[in-house]
N, C-alpha and C positions, 0 to 999 in steps of 0.2 A: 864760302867760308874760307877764309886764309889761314894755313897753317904754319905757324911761326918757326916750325921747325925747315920751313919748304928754300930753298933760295929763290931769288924772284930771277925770271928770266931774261937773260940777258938781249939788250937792241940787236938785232940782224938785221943791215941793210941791205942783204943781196940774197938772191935765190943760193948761191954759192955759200954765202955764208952761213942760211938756215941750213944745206943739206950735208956742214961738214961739222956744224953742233950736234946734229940728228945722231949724226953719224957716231961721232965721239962721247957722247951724254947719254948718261941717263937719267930717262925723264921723269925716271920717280921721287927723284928728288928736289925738282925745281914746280914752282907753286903755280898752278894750269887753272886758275880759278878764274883766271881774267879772258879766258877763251872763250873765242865765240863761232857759233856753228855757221859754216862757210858751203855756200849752194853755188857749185860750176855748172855753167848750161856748155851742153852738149851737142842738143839738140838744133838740130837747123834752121834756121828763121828763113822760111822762105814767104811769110807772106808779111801785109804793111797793113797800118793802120792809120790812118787820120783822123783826127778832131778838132772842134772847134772846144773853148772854154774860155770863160773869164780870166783874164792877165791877171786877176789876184787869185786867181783858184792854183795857176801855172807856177804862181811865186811861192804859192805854199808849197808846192811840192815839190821844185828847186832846192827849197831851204831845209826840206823835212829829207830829202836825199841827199844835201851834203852835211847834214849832222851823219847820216847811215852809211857816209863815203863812198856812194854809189851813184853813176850817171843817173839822171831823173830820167829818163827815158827806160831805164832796167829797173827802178826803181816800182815805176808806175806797171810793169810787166809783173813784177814781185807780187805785188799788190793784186792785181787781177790774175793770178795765178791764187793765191792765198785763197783769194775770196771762191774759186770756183771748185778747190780742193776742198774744201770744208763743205759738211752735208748740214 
């Protein structure tokens, strides 16, 4: 829900330029509604996986990971993580 009284946040093109708004703002006053929760992996990938699948199974998931602006290959890891967190 957007509050009219919030300002909308301004474009940062650079890590630089997020960490010297941070720095100088505050954020309770600029409108944070359009945020989205953000998962860093850490964790080290040491092992591979292969498969086989239909070229149109491969093309949905290409197209469904760059609408979520994420490489499909993290995408499809998201995915199978998601599905084995949930009981």
């Amino acid at each position: 829900m957007k509050n009219k009284n919030l300002k909308p946040l301004p474009t940062l093109r650079t890590d630089a330029e997020a960490e010297n708004f941070i720095a100088a703002s505050d954020l309770t006053k600029f409108d944070l509604s359009g945020g989205r929760v953000m998962h860093f992996e850490f964790e080290e990938k040491d092992s591979q996986l292969s498969m086989r699948m239909p070229t149109s199974l491969l093309d949905a998931v290409k197209s469904k990971a760059k609408l979520k602006k994420v490489p499909y290959t993290r995408y499809i890891r998201m995915l199978i993580e998601r599905d084995v967190s949930t009981r």
